[in-house]
N, C-alpha and C positions, 0 to 999 in steps of 0.2 A: 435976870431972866425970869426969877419968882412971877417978879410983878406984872410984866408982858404974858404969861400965861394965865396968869388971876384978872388979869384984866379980858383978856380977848375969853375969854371963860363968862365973863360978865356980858357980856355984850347982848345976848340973844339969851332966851330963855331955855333953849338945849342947844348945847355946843358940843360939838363931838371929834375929839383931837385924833385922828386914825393915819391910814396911808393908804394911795392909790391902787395899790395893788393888795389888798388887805381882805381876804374874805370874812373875818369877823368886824369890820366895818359895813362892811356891806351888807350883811345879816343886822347889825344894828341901825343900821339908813332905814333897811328895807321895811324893818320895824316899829320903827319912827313913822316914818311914811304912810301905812297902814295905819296907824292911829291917829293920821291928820294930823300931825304936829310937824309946823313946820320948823328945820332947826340949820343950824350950819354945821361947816365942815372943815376942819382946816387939815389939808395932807401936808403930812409932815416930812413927807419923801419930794414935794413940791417948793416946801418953804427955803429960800435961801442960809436959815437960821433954825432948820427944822429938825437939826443935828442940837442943838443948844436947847431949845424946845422939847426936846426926847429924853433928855438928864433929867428936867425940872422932873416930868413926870413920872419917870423910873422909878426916881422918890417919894412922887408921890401916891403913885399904885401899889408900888411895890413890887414893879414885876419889870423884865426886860424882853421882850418890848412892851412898851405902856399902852400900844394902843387895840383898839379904841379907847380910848378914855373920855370917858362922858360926863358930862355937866350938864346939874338941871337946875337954875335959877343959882347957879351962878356957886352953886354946891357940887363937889367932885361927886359921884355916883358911883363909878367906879369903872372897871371893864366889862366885857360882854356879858362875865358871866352875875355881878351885881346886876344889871339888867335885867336878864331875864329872869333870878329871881325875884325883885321887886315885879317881873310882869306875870307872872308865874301865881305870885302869892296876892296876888290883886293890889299892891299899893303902889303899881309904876303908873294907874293914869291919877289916881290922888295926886302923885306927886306934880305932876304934871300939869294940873289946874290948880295946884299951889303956887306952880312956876307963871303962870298965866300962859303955859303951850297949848293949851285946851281950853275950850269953851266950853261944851255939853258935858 
């Protein structure tokens, strides 16, 4: 299940592993969004296997629940709150046009 998450994490340049009813996904979309990056979404209260997909990450954030859990070029970032310090401390659009999510 590692590798199904390392993979679908790969796929798009921000990937963003959260759940449909998640207000800190939604504050990270909305943030996204606002900086013209376009990214994906996988809910994990949607996925048939999104019970399986919620372990990988537990472990890999370190927290329960894991999400948001965001990926930028294919690199964990972390939850809402690595976010908004990278955007906070000015290196979330650096990273960003490192991932190729940003142009300008």
């Amino acid at each position: 299940m590692a590798d199904r998450v390392t993979n679908l994490a790969s796929q798009r340049a921000v990937v963003i592993f959260g759940a449909s009813n998640c207000c800190m996904c939604h504050v990270v979309n909305t943030l996204f969004t606002e900086l013209g990056v376009s990214w994906t979404v996988h809910e994990l209260d949607k996925d048939p296997r999104g019970k399986d997909v919620e372990r990988v990450l537990v472990g890999m954030v370190g927290r329960n629940p894991p999400a948001p859990a965001v990926f930028i070029g294919g690199r964990l970032v972390g939850t809402t709150d690595q976010v908004m310090m990278l955007h906070v401390g000015g290196q979330l659009v650096l990273l960003l046009r490192q991932a190729g999510a940003l142009w300008l």
